[in-house]
C-alpha positions as CSV (number, residue, x, y, z in Angstrom):
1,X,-107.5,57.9,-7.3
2,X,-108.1,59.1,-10.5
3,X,-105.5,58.6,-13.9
4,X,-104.0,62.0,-13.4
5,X,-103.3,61.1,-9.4
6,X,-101.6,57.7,-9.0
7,X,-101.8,56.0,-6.0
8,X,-98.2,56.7,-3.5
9,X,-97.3,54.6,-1.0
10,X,-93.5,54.4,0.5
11,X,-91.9,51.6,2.6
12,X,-89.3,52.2,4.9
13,X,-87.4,49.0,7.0
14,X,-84.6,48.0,8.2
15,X,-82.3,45.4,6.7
16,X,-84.0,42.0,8.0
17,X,-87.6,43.2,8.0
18,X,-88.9,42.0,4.8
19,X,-89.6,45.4,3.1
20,X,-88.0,44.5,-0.6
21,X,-90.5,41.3,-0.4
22,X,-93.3,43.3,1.1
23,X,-92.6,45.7,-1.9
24,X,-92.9,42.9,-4.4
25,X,-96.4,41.9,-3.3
26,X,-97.5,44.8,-3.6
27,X,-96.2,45.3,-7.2
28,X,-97.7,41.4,-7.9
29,X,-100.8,42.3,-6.1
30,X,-101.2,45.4,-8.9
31,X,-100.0,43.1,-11.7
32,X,-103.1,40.3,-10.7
33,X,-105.3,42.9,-10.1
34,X,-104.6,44.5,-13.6
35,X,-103.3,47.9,-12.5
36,X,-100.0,49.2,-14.1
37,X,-97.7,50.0,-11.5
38,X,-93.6,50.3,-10.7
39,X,-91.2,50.0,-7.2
40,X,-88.4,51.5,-6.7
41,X,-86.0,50.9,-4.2
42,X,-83.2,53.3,-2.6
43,X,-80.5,51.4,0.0
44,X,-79.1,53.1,3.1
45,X,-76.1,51.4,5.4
46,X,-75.9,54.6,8.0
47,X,-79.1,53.4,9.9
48,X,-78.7,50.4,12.2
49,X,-78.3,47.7,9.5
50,X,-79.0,49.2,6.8
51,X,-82.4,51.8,6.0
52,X,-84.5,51.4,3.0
53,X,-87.1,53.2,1.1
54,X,-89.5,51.1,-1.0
55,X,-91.6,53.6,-3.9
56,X,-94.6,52.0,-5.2
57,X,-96.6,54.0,-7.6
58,X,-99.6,52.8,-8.9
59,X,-102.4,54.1,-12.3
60,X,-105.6,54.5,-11.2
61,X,-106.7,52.6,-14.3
62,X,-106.9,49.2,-15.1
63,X,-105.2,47.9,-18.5
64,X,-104.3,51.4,-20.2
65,X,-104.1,51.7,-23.7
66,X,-101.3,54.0,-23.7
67,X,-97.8,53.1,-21.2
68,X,-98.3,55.2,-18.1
69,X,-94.8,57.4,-16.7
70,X,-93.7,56.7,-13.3
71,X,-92.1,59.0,-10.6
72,X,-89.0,57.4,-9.2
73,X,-89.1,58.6,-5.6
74,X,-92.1,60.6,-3.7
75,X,-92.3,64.6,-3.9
76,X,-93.3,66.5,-1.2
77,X,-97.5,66.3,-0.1
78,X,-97.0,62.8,-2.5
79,X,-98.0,59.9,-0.4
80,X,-101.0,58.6,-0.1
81,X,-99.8,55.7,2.6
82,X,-96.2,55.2,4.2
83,X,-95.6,51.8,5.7
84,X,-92.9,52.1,8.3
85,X,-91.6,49.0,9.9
86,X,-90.0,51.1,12.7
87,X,-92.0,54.1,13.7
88,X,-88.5,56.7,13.2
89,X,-89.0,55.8,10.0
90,X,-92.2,57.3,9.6
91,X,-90.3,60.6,11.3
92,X,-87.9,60.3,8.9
93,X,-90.6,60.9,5.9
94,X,-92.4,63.3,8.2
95,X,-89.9,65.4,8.6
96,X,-89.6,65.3,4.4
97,X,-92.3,66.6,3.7
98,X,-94.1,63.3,2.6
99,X,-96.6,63.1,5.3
100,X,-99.3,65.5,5.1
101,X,-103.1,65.1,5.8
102,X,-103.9,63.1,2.2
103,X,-101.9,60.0,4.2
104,X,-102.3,57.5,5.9
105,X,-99.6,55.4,8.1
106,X,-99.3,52.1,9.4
107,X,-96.5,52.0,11.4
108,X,-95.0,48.7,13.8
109,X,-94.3,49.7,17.3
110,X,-91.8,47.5,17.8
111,X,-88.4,50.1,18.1
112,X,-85.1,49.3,16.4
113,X,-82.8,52.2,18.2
114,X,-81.1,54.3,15.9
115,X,-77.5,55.5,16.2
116,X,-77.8,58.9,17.4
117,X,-80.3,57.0,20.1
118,X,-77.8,54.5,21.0
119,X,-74.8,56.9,21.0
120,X,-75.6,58.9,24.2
121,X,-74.6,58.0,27.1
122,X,-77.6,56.8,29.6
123,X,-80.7,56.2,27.9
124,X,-80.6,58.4,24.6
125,X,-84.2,56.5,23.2
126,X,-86.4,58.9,21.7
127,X,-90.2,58.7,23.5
128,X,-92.4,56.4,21.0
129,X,-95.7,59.1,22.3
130,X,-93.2,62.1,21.0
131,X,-92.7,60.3,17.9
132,X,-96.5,59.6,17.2
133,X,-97.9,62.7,18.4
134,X,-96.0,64.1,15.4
135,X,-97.0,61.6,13.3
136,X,-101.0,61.9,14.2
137,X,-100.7,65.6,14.0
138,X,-100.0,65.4,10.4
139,X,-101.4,62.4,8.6
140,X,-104.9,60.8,7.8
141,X,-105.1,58.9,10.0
142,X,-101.9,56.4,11.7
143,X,-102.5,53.0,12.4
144,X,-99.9,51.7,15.3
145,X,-99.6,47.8,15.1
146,X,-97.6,45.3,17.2
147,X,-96.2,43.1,14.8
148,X,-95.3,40.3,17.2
149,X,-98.6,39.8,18.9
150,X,-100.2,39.6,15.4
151,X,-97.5,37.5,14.2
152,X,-97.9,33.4,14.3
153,X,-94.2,33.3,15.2
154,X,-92.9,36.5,17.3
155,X,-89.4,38.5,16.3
156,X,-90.3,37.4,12.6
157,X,-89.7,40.1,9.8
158,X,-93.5,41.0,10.1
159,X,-93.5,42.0,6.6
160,X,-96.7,39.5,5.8
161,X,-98.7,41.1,8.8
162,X,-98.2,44.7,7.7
163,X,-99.0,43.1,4.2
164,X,-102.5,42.4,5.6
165,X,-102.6,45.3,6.9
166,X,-102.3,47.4,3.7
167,X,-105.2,45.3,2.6
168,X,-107.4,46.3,5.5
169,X,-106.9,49.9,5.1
170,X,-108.5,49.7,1.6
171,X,-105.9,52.8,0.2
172,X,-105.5,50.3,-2.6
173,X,-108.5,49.4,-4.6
174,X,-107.3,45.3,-5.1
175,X,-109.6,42.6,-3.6
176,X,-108.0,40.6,-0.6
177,X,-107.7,36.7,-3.2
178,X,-105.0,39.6,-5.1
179,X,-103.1,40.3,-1.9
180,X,-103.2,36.8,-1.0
181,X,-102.7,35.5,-4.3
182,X,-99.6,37.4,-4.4
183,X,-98.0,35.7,-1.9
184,X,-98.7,32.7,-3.8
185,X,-97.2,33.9,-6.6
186,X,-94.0,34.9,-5.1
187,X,-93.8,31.5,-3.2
188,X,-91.6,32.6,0.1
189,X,-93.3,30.7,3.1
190,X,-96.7,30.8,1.4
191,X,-98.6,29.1,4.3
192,X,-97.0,31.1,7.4
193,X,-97.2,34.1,5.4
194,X,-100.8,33.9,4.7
195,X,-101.3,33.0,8.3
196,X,-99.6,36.5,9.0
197,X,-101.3,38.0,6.9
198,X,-104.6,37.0,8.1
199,X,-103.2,38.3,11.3
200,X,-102.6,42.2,10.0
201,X,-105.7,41.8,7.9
202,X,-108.2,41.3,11.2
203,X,-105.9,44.3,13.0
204,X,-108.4,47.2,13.2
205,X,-107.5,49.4,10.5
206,X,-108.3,52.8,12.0
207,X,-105.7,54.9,14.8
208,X,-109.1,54.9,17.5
209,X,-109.3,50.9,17.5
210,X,-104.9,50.8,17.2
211,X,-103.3,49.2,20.3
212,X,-100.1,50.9,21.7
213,X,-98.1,50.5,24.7
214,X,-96.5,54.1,25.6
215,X,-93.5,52.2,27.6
216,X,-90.5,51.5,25.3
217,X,-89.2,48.9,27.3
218,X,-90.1,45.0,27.1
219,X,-89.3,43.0,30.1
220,X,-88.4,39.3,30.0
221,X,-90.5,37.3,32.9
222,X,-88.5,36.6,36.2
223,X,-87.4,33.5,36.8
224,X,-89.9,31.6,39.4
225,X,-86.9,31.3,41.8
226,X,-87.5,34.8,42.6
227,X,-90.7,35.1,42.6
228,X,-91.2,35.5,46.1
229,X,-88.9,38.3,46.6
230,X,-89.8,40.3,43.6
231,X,-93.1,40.3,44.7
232,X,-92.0,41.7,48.1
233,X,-90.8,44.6,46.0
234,X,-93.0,47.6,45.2
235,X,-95.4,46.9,42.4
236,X,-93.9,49.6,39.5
237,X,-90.8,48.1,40.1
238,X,-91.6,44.2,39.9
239,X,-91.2,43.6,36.1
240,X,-88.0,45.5,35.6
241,X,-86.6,43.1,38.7
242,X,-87.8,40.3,37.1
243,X,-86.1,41.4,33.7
244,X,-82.5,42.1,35.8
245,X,-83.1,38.7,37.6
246,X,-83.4,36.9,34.8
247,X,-80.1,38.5,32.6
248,X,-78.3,38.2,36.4
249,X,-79.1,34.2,36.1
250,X,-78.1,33.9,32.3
251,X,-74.9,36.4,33.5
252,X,-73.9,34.6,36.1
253,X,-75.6,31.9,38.3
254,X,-78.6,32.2,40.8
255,X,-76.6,34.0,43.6
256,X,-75.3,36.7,42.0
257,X,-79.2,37.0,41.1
258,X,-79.9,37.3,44.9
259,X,-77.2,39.6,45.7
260,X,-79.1,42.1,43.2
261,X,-82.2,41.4,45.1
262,X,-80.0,41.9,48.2
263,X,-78.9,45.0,47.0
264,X,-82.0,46.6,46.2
265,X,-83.8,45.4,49.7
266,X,-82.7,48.8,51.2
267,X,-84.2,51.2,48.3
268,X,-87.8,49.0,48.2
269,X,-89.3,51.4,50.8
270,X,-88.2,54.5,49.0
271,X,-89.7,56.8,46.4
272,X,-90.8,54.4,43.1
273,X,-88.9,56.4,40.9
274,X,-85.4,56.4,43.0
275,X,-85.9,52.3,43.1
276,X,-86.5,52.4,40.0
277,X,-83.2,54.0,38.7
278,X,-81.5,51.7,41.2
279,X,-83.0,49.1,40.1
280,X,-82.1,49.6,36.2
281,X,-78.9,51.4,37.1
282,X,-77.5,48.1,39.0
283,X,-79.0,45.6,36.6
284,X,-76.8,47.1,34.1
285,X,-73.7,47.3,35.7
286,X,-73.5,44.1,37.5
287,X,-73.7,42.7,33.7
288,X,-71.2,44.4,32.7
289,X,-69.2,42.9,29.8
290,X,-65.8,41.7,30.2
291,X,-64.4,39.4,27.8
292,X,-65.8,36.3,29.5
293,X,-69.7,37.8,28.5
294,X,-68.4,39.1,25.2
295,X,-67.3,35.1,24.4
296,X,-70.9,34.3,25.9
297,X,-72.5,36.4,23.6
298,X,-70.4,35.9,20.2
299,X,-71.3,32.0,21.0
300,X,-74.6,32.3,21.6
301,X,-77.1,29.9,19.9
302,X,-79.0,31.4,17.2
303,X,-76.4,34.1,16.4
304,X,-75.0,32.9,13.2
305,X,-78.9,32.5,12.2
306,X,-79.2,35.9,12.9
307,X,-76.9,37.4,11.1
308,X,-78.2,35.3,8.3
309,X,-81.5,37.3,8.2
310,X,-79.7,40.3,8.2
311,X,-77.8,40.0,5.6
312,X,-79.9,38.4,4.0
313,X,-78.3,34.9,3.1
314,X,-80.1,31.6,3.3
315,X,-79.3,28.5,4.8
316,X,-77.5,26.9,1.8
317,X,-75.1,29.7,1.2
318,X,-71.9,29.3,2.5
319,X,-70.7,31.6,5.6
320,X,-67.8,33.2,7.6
321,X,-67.8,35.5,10.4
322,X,-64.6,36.8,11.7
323,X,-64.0,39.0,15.0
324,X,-62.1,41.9,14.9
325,X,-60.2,41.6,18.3
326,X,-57.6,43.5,19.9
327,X,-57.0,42.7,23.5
328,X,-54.8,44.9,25.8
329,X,-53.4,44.8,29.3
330,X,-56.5,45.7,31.1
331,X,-58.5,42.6,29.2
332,X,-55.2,40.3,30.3
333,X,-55.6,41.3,34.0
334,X,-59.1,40.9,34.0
335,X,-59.2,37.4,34.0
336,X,-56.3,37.4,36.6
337,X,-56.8,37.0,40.7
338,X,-57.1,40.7,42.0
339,X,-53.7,40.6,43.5
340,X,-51.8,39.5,40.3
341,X,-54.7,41.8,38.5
342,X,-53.7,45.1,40.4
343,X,-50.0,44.3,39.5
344,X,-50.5,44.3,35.5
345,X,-52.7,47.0,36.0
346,X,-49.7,49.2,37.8
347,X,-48.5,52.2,35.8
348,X,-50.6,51.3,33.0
349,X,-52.0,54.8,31.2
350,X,-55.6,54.1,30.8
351,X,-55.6,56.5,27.2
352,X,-53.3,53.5,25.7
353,X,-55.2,52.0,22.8
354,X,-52.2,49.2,22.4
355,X,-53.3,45.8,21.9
356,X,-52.6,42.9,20.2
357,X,-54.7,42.9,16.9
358,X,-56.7,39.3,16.1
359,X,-58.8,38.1,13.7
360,X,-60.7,34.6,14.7
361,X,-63.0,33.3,12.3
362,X,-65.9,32.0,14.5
363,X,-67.1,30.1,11.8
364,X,-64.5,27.3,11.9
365,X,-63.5,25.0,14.6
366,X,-60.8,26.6,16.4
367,X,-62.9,30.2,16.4
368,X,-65.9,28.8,17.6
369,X,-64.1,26.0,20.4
370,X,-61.3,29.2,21.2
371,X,-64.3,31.7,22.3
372,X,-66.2,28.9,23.6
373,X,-63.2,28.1,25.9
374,X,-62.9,31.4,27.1
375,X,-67.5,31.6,27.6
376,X,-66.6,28.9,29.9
377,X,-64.7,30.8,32.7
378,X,-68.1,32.3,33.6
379,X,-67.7,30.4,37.2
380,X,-63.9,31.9,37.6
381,X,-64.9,35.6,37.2
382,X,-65.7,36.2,40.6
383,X,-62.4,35.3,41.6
384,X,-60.9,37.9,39.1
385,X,-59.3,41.5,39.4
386,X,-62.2,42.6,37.0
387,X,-64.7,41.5,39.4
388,X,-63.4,42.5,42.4
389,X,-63.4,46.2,41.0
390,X,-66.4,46.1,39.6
391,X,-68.0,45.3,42.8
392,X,-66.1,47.4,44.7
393,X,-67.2,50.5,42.9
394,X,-70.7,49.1,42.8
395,X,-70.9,49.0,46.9
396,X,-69.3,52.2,47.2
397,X,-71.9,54.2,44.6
398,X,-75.1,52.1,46.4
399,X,-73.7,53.7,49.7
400,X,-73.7,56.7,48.8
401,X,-77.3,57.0,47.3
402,X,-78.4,55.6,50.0
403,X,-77.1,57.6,52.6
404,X,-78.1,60.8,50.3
405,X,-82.0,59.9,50.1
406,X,-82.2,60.3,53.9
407,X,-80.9,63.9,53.0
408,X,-82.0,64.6,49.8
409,X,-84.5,62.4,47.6
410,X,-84.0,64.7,44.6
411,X,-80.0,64.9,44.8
412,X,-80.1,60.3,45.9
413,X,-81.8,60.0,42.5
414,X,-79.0,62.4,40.7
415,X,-76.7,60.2,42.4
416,X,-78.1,57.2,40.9
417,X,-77.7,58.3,37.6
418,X,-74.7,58.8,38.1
419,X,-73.7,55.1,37.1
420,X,-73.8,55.9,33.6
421,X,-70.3,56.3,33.9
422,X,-69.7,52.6,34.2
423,X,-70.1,52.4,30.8
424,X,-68.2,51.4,27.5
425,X,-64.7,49.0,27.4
426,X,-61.0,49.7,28.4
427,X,-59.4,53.4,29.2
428,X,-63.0,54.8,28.9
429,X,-64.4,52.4,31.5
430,X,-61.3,52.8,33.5
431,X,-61.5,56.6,33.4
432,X,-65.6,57.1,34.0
433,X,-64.9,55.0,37.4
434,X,-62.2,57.1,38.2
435,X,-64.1,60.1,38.0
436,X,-67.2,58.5,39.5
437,X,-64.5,57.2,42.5
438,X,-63.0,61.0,43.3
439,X,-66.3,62.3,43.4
440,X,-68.0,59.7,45.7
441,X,-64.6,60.0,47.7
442,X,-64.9,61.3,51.6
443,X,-69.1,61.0,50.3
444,X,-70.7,61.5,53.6
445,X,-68.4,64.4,55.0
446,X,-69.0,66.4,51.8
447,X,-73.2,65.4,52.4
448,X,-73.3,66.5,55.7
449,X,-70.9,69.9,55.0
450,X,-71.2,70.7,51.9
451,X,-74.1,70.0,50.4
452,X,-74.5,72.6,47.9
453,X,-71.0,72.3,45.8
454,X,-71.3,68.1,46.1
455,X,-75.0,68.9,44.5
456,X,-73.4,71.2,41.7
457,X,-70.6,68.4,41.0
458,X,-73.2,66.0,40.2
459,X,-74.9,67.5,38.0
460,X,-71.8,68.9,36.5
461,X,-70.5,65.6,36.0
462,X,-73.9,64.1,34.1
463,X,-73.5,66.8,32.4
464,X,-70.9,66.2,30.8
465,X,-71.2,62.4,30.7
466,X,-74.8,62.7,28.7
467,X,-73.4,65.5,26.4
468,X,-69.6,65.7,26.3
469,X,-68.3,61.9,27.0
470,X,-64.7,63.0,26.3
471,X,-64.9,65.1,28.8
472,X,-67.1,63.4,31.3
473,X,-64.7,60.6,31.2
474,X,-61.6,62.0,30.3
475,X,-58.4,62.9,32.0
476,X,-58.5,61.9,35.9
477,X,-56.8,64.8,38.1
């Protein structure tokens, strides 16, 4: 750092992480410590809740005589360390031209999908090794950090740990009382932001010591009524049976945990990765979510907070949340018994986006109680048409992997990939398990006499599932 080089650093986070406050240490931090410096801020909305970069740009002198002139936003080969609350994010200045072998990054693990991950059908995350590879084969050094093990309370905006962190990697020249005192200054949750702090301060600040799990996936812990047959199962595939068990329980009840468990008894002796897929495949769509889970989840405690710290509105402020609805037929028969279900359901044309159009404020009384009301059928949907379909389709796609792995392991795990067209609401459900339905169809004849064109239809239709959806789940013949 010298007075013609000022000192670069961008932040990039997500709405609810913290990174305008995390910006305005760091410009308080360069006020205490006597160093002129400016932030500037540029919003995004198109990313997840809402992308932005922070620009801090700091003199490398203390107390000027003459007003230094600031860039407004980084040029190319211009930072000298990018703070990324979600690791894309660092990409994302990568991929600018920002990142070059003058920086250094301290990036969060923890992943916040983007749209284009979310969007494809299946599992569309991009590998967190891909994107750090890129990243160390560029900058300075990069400094991976799990925010919520180094955090005092876990799933907080981890803004004060990567705070400390900055500190530790000495690209600024302030003494740790400025950093500290900063906080201070600002006064927002002085003492559990210290203590946070503290905790990104003591995190190694070089990529050798970093920590990093290369698995994208957390898993909850299984509930201990399962233990003993989760252990039974094969070791890789014990935590993700855990996870399923315990969304099953919250889902539904404890049986319709054991009937997963059921279900998956005949694939535990198979190849890892075919359970596996089962295993994941299954979980997912025996949660799927008709209205009954959507009511669940748009009651849940700790939702309204949520959306709180996204927006960013505090406790005091007044405010409304209202559900853009618009049940149809299918959502009406789904609640009814199968037989009165399948009636409703006759002749209806599953492209039909008609509906009746609602708005229910869940912030009053009667939005809250009404979706409350309809959370509380969770012990009537296995007496529904929904169900019984679901289940159906479910039994009939778990025979037919299994009957193809004693033919074919490579084809049984295509097969079980497969379920990625139980996916989505309404006519695209409704058409994805058609088209899943005609080709499982007459399964085992077409295995045992055809083998080659059944294996080209499957991976015809994830073809077109994972890259054409319209298609993949379009028009049933």
């Amino acid at each position: 750092m010298n007075a013609e080089m000022p000192i670069c650093v961008q932040i990039a986070a997500l709405g609810g992480q913290g990174g305008g406050v995390l910006a305005e240490w760091l410009a308080e931090a360069a006020h205490i410590g006597g160093y002129p410096a400016q932030v500037t801020s540029i919003p995004g909305v198109a990313q997840r809740t809402g992308a932005t970069t922070y620009y801090f740009e700091m003199y490398g002198q203390k107390n000027p005589q003459e007003k230094p002139i600031f860039c407004l936003f980084p040029d190319a080969d211009g930072l000298d360390l990018m703070i990324a609350m979600e690791p894309l994010e660092a990409v994302r200045a990568l991929d600018l031209g920002l990142i070059t072998e003058r920086t250094t990054v301290l990036t969060a693990t923890r992943r916040i999908y983007s749209t284009a991950e979310k969007s494809v059908a299946g599992d569309g995350a991009f590998s967190s090794d891909v994107l750090y590879e890129a990243l160390e084969g560029a900058a300075k050094s990069v400094v991976k950090m799990d925010i919520d093990a180094l955090s005092a309370k876990p799933g907080a905006p981890g803004n004060a740990v990567m705070f400390g962190a900055i500190a530790a990697s000495r690209v600024l020249p302030f003494d740790q009382q400025d950093f500290q005192q900063a906080i201070r200054v600002k006064g927002i949750a002085v003492e559990a932001n210290l203590i946070d702090f503290a905790g990104g301060f003591n995190h190694a600040p070089t990529s050798e010591d970093t920590v990093c799990s290369n698995d994208t996936m957390e898993f909850e812990l299984a509930p201990v009524a399962f233990a003993a047959e989760i252990e039974a199962l094969p070791a890789p595939v014990r935590p993700l049976a855990g996870h399923a068990c315990t969304r099953l329980l919250d889902y539904q009840n404890e049986g319709y945990g054991r009937l997963f468990l059921n279900r998956l008894q005949p694939f535990a002796a198979m190849d890892a990765e075919l359970t596996s897929e089962v295993a994941q495949r299954l979980a997912a769509w025996m949660t799927y979510e008709d209205v009954i889970r959507v009511a669940q989840l748009k009651t849940r405690k700790g939702r309204l907070a949520r959306i709180r710290r996204e927006v960013g509105v505090d406790e005091a402020a007044p405010l409304s949340v209202t559900e853009f609805l618009k049940p149809g037929r299918e959502e009406f028969a789904s609640l009814l018994p199968p037989e009165l279900g399948r009636k409703v359901m006759r002749g209806h044309n599953p492209s039909s986006s008609a509906g009746l159009p609602i708005r229910l404020p869940t912030t009053t009384v009667f939005g809250y109680g009404a979706l409350k009301l309809l959370a509380s059928l969770k012990g009537w949907r296995p007496r529904t048409y929904r169900y019984e379909l679901e289940q159906d389709a479910i039994e009939q796609w778990l025979r037919a992997v299994e009957e193809t792995s004693k033919v074919d392991a490579n084809l049984a795990l295509r097969t079980a990939k497969l379920a990625v067209l139980a996916r989505g609401y309404g006519g695209v459900r409704i058409r994805g398990l058609d088209k899943l339905n005609m080709l499982l169809r007459d399964w085992n004849r077409k295995l045992k006499h055809d083998l080659p064109t059944l294996s080209t239809d499957v991976d015809t239709l994830l073809h077109h599932a994972h890259h054409d959806p319209d298609q993949g789940c379009g028009k049933t013949d």
